[in-house]
C-alpha positions as a Markdown table, in Angstrom:
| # | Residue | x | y | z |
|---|---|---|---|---|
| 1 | Unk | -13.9 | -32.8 | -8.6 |
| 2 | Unk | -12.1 | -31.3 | -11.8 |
| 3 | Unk | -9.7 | -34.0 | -14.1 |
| 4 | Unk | -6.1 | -33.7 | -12.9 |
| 5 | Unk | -4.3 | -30.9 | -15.3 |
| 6 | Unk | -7.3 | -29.0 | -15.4 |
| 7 | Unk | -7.9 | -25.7 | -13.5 |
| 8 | Unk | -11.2 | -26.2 | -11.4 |
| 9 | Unk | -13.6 | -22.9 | -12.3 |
| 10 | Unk | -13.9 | -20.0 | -9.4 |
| 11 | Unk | -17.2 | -19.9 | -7.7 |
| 12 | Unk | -16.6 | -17.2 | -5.8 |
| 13 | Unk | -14.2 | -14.2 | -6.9 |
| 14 | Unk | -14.4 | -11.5 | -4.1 |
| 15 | Unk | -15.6 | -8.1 | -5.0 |
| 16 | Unk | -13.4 | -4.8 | -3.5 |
| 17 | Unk | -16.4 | -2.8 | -2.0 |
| 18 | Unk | -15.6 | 1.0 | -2.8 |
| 19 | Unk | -14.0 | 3.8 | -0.6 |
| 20 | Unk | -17.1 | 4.6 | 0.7 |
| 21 | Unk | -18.7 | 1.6 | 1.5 |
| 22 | Unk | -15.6 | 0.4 | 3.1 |
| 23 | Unk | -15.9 | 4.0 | 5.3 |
| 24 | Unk | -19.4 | 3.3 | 6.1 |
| 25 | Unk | -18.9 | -0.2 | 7.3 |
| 26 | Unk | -16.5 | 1.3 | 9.3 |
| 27 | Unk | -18.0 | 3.9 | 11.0 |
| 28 | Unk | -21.1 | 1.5 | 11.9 |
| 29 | Unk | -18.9 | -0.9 | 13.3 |
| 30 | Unk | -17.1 | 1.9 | 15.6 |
| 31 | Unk | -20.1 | 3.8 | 16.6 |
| 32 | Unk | -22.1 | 0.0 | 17.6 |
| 33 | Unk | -18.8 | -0.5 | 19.7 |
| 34 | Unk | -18.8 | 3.0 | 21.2 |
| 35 | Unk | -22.3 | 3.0 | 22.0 |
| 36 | Unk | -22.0 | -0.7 | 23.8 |
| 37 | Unk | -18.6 | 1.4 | 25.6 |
| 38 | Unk | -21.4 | 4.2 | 26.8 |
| 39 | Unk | -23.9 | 1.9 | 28.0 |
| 40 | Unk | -21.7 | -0.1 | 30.1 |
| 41 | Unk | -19.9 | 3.2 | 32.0 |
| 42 | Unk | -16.7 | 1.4 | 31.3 |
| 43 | Unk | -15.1 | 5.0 | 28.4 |
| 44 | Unk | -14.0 | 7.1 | 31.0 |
| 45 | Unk | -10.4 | 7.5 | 30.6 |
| 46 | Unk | -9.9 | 9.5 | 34.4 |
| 47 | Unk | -11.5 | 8.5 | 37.2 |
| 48 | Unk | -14.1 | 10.0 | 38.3 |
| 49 | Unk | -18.4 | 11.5 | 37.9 |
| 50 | Unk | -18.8 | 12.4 | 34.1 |
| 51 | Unk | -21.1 | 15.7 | 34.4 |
| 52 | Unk | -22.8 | 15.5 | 31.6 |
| 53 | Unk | -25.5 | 13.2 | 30.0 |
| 54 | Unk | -24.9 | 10.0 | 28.2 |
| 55 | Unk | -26.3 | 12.2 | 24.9 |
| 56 | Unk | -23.7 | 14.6 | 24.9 |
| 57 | Unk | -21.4 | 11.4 | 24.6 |
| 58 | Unk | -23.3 | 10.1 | 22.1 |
| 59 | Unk | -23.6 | 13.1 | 19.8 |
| 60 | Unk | -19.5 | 13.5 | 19.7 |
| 61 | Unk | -19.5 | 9.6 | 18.9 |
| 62 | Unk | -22.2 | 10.1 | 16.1 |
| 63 | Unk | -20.3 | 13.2 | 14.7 |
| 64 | Unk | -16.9 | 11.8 | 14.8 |
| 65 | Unk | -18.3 | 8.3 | 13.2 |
| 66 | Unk | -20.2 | 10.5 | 10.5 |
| 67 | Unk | -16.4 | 12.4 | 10.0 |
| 68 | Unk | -15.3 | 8.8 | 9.1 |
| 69 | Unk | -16.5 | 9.5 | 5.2 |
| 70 | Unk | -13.9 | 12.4 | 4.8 |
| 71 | Unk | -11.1 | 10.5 | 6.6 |
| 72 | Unk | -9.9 | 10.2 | 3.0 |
| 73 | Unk | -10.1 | 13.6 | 2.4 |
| 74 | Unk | -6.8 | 15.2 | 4.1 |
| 75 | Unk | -6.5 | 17.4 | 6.0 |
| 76 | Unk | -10.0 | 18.8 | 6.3 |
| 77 | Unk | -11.3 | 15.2 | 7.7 |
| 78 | Unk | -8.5 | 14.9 | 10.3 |
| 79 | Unk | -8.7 | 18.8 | 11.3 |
| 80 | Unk | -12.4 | 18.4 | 12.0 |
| 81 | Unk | -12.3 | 15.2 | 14.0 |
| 82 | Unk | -9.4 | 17.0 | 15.8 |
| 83 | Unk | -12.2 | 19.9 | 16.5 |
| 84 | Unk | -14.2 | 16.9 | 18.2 |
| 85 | Unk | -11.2 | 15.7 | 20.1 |
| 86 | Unk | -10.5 | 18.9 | 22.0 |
| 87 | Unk | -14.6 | 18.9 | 22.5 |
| 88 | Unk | -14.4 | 15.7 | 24.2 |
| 89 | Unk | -10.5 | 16.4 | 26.4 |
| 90 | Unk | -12.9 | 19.3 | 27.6 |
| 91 | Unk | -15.7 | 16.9 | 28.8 |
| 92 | Unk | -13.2 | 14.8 | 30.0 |
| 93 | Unk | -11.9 | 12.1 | 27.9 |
| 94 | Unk | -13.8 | 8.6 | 27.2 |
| 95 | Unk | -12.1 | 5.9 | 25.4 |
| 96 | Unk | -14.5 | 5.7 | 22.0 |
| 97 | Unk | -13.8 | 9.4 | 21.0 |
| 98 | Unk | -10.2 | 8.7 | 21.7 |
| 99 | Unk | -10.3 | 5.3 | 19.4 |
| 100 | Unk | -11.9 | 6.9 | 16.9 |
| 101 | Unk | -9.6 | 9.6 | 16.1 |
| 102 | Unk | -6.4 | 7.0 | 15.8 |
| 103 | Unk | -7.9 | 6.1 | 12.6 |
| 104 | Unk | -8.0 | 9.7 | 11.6 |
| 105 | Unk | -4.2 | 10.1 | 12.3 |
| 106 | Unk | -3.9 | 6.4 | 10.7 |
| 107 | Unk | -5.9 | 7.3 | 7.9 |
| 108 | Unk | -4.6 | 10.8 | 7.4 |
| 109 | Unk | -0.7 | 8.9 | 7.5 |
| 110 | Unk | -1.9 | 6.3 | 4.9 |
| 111 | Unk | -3.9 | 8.5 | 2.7 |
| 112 | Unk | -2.0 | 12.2 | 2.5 |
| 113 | Unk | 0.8 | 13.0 | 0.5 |
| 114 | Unk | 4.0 | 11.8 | 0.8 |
| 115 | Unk | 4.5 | 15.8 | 2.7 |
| 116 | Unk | 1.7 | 15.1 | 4.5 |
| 117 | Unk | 2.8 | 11.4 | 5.9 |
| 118 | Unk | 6.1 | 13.1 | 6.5 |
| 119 | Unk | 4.4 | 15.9 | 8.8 |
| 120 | Unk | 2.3 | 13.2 | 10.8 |
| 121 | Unk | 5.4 | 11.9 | 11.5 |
| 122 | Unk | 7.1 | 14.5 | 12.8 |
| 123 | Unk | 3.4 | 15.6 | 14.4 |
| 124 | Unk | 3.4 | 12.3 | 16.4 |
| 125 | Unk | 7.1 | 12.3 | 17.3 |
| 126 | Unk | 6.1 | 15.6 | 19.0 |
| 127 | Unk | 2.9 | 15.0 | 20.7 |
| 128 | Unk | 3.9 | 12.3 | 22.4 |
| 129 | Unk | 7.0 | 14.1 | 24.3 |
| 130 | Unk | 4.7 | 16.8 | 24.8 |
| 131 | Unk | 2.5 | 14.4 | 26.5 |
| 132 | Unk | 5.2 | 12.9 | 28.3 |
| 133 | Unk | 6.3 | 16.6 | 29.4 |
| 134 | Unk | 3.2 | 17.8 | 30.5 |
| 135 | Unk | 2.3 | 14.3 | 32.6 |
| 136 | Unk | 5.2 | 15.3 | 34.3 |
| 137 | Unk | 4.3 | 19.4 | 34.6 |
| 138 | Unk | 0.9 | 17.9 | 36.0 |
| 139 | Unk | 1.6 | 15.0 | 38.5 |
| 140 | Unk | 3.7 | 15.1 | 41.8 |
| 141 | Unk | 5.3 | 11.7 | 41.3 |
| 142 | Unk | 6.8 | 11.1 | 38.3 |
| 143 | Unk | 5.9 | 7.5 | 38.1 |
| 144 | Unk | 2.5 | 8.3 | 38.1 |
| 145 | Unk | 3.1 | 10.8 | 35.1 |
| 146 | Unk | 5.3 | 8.0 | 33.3 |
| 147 | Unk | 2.8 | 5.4 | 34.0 |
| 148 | Unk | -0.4 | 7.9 | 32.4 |
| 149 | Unk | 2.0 | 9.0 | 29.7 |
| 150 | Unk | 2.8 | 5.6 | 28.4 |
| 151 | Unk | -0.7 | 4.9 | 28.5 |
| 152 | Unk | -2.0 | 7.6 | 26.1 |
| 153 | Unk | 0.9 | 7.1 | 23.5 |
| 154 | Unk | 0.1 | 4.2 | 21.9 |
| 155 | Unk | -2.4 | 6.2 | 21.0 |
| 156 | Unk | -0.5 | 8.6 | 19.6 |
| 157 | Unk | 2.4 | 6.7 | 18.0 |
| 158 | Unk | 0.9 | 3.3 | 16.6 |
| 159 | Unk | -1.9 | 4.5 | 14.0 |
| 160 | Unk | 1.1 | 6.8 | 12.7 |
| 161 | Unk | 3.8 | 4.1 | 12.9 |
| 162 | Unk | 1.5 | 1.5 | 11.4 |
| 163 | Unk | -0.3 | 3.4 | 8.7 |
| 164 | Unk | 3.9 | 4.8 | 7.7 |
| 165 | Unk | 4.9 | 1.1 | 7.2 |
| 166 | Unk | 1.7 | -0.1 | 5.0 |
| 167 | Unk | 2.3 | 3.0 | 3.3 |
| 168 | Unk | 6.0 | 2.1 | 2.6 |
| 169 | Unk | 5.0 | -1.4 | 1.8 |
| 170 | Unk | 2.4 | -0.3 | -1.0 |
| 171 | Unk | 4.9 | 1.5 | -2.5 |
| 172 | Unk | 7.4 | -1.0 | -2.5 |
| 173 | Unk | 4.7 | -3.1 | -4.2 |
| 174 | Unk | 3.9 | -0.1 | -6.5 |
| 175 | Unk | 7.2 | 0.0 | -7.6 |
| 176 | Unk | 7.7 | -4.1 | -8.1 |
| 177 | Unk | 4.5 | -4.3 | -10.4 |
| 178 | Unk | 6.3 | -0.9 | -12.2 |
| 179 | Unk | 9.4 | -2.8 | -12.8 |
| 180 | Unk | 7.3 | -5.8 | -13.9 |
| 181 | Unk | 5.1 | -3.7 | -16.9 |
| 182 | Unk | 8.7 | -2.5 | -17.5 |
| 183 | Unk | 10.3 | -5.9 | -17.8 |
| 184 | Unk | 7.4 | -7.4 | -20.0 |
| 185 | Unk | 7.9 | -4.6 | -22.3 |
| 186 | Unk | 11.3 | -5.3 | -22.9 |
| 187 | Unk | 10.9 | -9.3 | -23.0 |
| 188 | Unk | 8.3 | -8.8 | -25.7 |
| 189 | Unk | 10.0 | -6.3 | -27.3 |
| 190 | Unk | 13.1 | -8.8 | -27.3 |
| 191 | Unk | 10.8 | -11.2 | -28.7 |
| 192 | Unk | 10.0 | -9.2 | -31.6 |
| 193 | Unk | 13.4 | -8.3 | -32.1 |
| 194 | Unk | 14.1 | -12.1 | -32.1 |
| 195 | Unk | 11.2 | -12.6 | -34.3 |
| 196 | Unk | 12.3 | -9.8 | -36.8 |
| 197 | Unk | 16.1 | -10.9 | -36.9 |
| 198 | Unk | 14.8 | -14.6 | -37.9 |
| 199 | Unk | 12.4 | -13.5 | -40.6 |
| 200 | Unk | 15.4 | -11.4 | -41.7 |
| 201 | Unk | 18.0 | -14.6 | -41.9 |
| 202 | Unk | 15.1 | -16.8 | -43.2 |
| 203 | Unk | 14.5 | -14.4 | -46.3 |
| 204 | Unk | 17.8 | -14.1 | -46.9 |
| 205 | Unk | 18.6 | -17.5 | -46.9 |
| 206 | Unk | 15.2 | -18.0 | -49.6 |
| 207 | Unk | 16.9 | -15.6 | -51.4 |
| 208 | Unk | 20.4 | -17.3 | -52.1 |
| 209 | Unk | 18.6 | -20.5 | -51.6 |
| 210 | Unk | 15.9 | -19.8 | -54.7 |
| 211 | Unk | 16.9 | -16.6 | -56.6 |
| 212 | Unk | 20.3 | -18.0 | -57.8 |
| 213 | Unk | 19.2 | -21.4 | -58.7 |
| 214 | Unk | 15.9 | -19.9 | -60.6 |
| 215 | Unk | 18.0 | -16.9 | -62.3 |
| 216 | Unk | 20.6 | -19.3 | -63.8 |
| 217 | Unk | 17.1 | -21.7 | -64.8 |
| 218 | Unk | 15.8 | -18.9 | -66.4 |
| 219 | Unk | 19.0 | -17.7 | -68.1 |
| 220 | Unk | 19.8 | -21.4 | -69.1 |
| 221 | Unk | 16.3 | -21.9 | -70.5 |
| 222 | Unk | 16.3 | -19.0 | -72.9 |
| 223 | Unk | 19.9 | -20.0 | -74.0 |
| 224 | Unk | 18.2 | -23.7 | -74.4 |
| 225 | Unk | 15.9 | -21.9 | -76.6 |
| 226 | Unk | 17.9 | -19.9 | -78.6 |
| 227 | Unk | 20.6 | -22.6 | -79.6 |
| 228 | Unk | 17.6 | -25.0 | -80.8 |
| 229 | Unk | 19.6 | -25.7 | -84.2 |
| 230 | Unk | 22.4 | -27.5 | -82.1 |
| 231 | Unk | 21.1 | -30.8 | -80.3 |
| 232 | Unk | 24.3 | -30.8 | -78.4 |
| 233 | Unk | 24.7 | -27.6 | -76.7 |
| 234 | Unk | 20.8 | -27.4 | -76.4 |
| 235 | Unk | 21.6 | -31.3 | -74.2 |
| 236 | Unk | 24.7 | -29.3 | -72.4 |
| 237 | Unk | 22.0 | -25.9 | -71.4 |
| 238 | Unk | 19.5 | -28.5 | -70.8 |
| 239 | Unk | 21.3 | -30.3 | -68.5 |
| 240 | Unk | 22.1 | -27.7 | -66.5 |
| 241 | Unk | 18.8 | -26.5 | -66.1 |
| 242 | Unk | 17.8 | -30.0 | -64.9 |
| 243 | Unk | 21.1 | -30.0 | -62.3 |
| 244 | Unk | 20.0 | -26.1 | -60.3 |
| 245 | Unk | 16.6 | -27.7 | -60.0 |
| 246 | Unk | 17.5 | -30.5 | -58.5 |
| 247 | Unk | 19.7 | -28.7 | -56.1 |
| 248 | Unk | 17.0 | -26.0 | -55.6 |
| 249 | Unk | 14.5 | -28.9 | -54.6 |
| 250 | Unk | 17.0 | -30.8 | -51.9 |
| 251 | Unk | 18.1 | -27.4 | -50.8 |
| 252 | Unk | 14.3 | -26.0 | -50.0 |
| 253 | Unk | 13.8 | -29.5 | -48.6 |
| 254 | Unk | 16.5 | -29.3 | -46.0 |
| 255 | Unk | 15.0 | -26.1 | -45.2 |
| 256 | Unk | 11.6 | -26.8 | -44.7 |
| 257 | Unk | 12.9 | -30.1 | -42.7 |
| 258 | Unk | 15.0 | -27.9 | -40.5 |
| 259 | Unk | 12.1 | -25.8 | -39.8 |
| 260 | Unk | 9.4 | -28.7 | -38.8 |
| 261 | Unk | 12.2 | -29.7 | -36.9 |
| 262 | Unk | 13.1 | -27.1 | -34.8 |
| 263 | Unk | 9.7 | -26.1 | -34.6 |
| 264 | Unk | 8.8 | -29.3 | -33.3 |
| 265 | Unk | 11.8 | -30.0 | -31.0 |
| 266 | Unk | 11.9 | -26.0 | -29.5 |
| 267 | Unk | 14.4 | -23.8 | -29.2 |
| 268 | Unk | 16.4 | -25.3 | -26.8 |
| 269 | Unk | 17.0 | -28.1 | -29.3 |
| 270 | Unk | 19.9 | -26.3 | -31.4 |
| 271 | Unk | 18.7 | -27.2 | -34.8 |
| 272 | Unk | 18.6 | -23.3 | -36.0 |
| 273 | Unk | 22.4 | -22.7 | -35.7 |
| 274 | Unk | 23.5 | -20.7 | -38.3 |
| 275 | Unk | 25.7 | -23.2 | -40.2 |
| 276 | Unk | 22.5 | -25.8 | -40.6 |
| 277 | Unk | 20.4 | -23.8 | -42.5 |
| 278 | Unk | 22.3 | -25.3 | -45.7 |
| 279 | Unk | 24.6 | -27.8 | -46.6 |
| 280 | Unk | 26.4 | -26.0 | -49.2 |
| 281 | Unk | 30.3 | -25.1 | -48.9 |
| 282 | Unk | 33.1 | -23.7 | -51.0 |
| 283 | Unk | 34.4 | -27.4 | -51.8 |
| 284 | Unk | 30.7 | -27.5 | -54.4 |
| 285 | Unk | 32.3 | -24.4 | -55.9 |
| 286 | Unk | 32.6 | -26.3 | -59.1 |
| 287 | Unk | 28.7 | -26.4 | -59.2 |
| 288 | Unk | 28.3 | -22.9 | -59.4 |
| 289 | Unk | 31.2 | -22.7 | -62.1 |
| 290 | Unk | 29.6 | -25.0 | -64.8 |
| 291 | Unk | 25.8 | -23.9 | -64.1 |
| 292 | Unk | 27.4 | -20.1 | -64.9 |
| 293 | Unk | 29.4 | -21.8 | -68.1 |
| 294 | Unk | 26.5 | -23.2 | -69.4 |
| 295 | Unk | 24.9 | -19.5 | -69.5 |
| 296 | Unk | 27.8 | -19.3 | -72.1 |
| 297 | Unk | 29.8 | -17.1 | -69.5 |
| 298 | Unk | 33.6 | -17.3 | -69.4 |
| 299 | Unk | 34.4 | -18.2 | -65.7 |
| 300 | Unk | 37.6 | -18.2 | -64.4 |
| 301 | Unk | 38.6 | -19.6 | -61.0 |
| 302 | Unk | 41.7 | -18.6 | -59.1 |
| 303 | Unk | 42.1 | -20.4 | -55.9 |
| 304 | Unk | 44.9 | -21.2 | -53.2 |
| 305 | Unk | 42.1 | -22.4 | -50.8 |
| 306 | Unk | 42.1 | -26.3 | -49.5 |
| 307 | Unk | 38.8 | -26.8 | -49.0 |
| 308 | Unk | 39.7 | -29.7 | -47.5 |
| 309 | Unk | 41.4 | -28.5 | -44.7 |
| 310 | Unk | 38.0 | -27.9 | -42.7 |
| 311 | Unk | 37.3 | -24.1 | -42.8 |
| 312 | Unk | 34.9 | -22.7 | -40.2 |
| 313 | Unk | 31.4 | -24.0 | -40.8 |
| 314 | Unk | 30.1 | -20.5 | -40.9 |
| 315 | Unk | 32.8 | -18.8 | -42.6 |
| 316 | Unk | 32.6 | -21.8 | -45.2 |
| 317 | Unk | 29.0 | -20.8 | -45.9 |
| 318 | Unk | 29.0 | -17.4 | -45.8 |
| 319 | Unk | 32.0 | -17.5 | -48.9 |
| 320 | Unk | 29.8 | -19.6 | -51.2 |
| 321 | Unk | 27.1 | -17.7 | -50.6 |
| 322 | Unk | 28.4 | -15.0 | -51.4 |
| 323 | Unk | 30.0 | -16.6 | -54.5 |
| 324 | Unk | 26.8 | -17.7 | -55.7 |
| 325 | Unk | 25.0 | -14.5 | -55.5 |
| 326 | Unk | 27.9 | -12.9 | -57.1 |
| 327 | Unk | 28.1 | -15.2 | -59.9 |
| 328 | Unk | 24.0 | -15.0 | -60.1 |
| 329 | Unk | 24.7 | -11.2 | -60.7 |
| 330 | Unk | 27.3 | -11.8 | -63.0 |
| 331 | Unk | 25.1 | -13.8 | -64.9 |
| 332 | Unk | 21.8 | -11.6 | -64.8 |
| 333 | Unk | 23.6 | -8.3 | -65.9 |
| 334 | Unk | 26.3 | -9.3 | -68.5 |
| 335 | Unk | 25.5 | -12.5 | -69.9 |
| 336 | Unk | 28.0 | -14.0 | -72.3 |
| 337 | Unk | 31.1 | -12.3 | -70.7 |
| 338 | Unk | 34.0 | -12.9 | -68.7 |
| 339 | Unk | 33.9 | -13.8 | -64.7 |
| 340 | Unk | 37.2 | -14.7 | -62.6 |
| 341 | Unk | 36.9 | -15.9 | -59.3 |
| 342 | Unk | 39.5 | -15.4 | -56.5 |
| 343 | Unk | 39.9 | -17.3 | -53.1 |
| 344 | Unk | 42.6 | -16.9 | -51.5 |
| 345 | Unk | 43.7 | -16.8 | -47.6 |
| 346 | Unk | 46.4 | -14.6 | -46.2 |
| 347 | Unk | 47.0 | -13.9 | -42.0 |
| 348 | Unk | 43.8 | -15.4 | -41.1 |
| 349 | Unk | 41.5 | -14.1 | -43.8 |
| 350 | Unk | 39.6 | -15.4 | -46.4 |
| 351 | Unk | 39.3 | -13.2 | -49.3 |
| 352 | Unk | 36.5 | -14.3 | -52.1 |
| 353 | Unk | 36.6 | -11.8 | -55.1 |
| 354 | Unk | 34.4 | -12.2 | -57.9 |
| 355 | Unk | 35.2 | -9.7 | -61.1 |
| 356 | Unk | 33.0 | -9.8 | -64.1 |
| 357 | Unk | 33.2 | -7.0 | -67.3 |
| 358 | Unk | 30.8 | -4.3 | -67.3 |
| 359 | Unk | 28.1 | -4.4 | -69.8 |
| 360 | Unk | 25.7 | -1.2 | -71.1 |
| 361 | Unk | 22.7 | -0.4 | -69.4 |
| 362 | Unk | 20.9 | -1.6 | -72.3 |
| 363 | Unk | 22.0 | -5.3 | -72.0 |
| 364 | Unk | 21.9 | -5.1 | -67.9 |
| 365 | Unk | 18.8 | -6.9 | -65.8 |
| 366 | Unk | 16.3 | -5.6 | -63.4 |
| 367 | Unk | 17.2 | -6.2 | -59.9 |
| 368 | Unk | 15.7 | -5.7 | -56.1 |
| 369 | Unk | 19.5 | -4.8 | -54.8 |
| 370 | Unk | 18.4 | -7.8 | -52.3 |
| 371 | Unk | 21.6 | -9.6 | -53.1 |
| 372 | Unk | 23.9 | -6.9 | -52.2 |
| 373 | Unk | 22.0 | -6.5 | -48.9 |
| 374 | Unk | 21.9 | -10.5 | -48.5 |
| 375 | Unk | 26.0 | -10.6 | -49.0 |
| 376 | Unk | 27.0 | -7.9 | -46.7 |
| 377 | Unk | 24.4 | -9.2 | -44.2 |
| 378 | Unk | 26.3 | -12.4 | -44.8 |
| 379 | Unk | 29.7 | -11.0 | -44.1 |
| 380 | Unk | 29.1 | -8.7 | -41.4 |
| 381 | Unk | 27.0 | -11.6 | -39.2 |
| 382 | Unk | 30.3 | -13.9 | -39.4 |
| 383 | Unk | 32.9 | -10.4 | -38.8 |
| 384 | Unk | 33.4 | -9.8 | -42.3 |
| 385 | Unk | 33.4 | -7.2 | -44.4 |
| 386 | Unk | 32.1 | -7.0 | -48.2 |
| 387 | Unk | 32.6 | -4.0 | -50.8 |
| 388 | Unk | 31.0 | -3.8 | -54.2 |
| 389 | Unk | 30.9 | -1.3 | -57.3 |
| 390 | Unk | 32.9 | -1.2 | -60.3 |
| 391 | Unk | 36.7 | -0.9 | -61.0 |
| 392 | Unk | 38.3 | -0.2 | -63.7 |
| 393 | Unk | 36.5 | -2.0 | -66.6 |
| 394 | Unk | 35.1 | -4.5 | -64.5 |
| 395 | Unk | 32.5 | -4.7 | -61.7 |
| 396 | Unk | 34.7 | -6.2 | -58.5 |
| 397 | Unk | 32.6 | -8.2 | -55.3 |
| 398 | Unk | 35.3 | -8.4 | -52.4 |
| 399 | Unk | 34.6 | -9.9 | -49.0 |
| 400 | Unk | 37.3 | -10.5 | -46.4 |
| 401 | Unk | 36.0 | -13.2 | -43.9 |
| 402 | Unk | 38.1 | -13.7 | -40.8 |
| 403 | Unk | 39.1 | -17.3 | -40.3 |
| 404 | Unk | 39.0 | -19.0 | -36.8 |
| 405 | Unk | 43.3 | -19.3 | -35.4 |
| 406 | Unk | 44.7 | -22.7 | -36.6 |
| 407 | Unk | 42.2 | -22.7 | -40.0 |
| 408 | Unk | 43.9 | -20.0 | -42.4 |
């Protein structure tokens, strides 16, 4: 007996024998039945002496059972068991040849074409009031022909009925498993959409999260190094560097903590929203301010925001974000110049402008252009909007972030 919460192995896994197996079986089966029929005298259909020997039976059973392995194979197996049929209506009709061809007009139903199942409709329909019409062409008393008619139609009308409705059924099921393969498409390519978009916000939160802090540590280092001579600015510099990698340390560590977590807890848990990836707002600003100062940039900060008054989580985020890769730029491609930062909010929008001078291309940085992709990404996911190029003498970032009703 298998462990509960285990699935117990399959012994036995049925095999589908093929078409013409399945036919053969058949056609044994039918002609051992017919042949028990003959021996008993109990096929004839009308009363009455059957003139001719039990072989001539016997061959018309064997021939129409042998027609079984093209009752697939419409319409040449149906129109030759149709050949024996008349044969036998001749002789006189016995009930095995009779039984026999139902499965042709069953098989010749289930099998055709959808034309084909169609016309054996409309074939059966009409056969059995022309049966019922000639019962009462032959017989005196209409009872008697009603009575003989209704006994040759099942004949007639169930193979083609029956075979119509498994027929419908298998391509109702034909169409389900369709709309399945078409559904499990979609889901998994939702799921790779879903995996795509994440890997998307994950390396662009890496990005803020490690490129800023490591650009101003690398900027602050070489300025460490080149003001050796005075022990107090090289402390100040120092300082600094020490600060953006302590912040890049808890910052990676809140990520990766996130992560485990919501790995751990599923997705159900809500630990990925948007506004938890980082703790950072605009009211640790300042931070950003005196790591760019310490570069030996001029920063300049313009603000009528209270960062007090609660913005929106992820309208808070996305602003310093976008601040800090700003600023990062700033620093990177002209070092030692001027910067003047701009928050303001006016009819529900926050505005975040970042301006710094333009330098020669000889004194500029190499760059990705990830940040620029990063910041609009950033403004665009919260409804913003973010332009950036130069103006005037200067090289302007401006995002306008809208600001949940009752926060501007």
């Amino acid at each position: 007996m298998p462990l509960r919460g285990t699935r117990a192995p399959a012994l036995f896994k049925p095999r589908e024998l093929p078409p013409w197996q399945q036919d053969g079986l058949i056609a044994l089966f039918v002609f051992v039945v017919g042949l028990a029929l003959y021996l008993t005298d109990v096929y004839r259909l009308i009363p009455g002496p059957d003139h001719f020997g039990l072989w001539v039976r016997l061959v018309e059973l064997a021939v129409l059972c042998g027609l079984s392995f093209l009752r697939r194979w419409v319409p040449g197996g149906l129109l030759l068991a149709t050949g024996v049929l008349a044969v036998d209506l001749v002789l006189g009709p016995s009930l095995p040849v009779v039984a026999v061809y139902t499965d042709f007009l069953y098989a010749a139903t289930l099998y055709g074409s959808r034309r084909m199942s169609r016309v054996m409709i409309g074939v059966a329909a009409t056969a059995a009031l022309g049966v019922l019409v000639a019962a009462l062409a032959v017989s005196a008393q209409w009872r008697v022909a009603v009575i003989g008619a209704l006994g040759i139609l099942p004949f007639l009308l169930v193979p083609v009925w029956w075979a119509a409705n498994v027929r419908q059924q298998r391509d109702i099921a034909s169409t389900e498993c369709a709309n399945a393969d078409q559904l499990a498409k979609i889901a998994e390519l939702d799921r790779r959409a879903a995996v795509a978009a994440e890997r998307a916000r994950m390396a662009r939160d890496l990005h803020d999260v490690i490129a800023g802090h490591l650009s101003a540590i690398a900027i602050q280092s070489e300025a460490a190094l080149s003001m050796a001579e005075d022990p107090k600015t090289s402390r100040a510099v120092l300082e600094a560097v020490r600060e953006n990698s302590v912040s890049a340390l808890d910052e990676m560590r809140t990520m990766i903590g996130l992560l485990r977590a919501a790995s751990e807890a599923g997705p159900e848990s809500g630990l990925d929203e948007y506004e938890t990836i980082a703790p950072a707002r605009l009211a640790e600003l300042s931070r950003l301010v005196e790591s760019a100062r310490a570069t030996g940039m001029e920063v300049v900060v313009e603000s009528t925001v209270d960062s007090s008054a609660g913005l929106p989580a992820a309208v808070d985020l996305t602003a310093y974000r976008i601040a800090q890769e700003a600023l990062t730029n700033a620093v990177k491609h002209a070092p030692g110049g001027r910067v003047l930062v701009d928050l303001r909010c006016d009819g529900g929008i926050l505005t975040v402008e970042i301006g710094n001078e333009l330098r020669s291309a000889a004194t500029r940085t190499g760059g990705t252009g990830h940040g620029l992709l990063s910041m609009r990404e950033r403004a665009s996911a919260v409804g913003g909007t973010l332009s950036a190029g130069p103006s005037g003498s200067d090289w302007v970032v401006r995002a306008e972030l809208p600001l949940v009703e009752g926060h501007a």
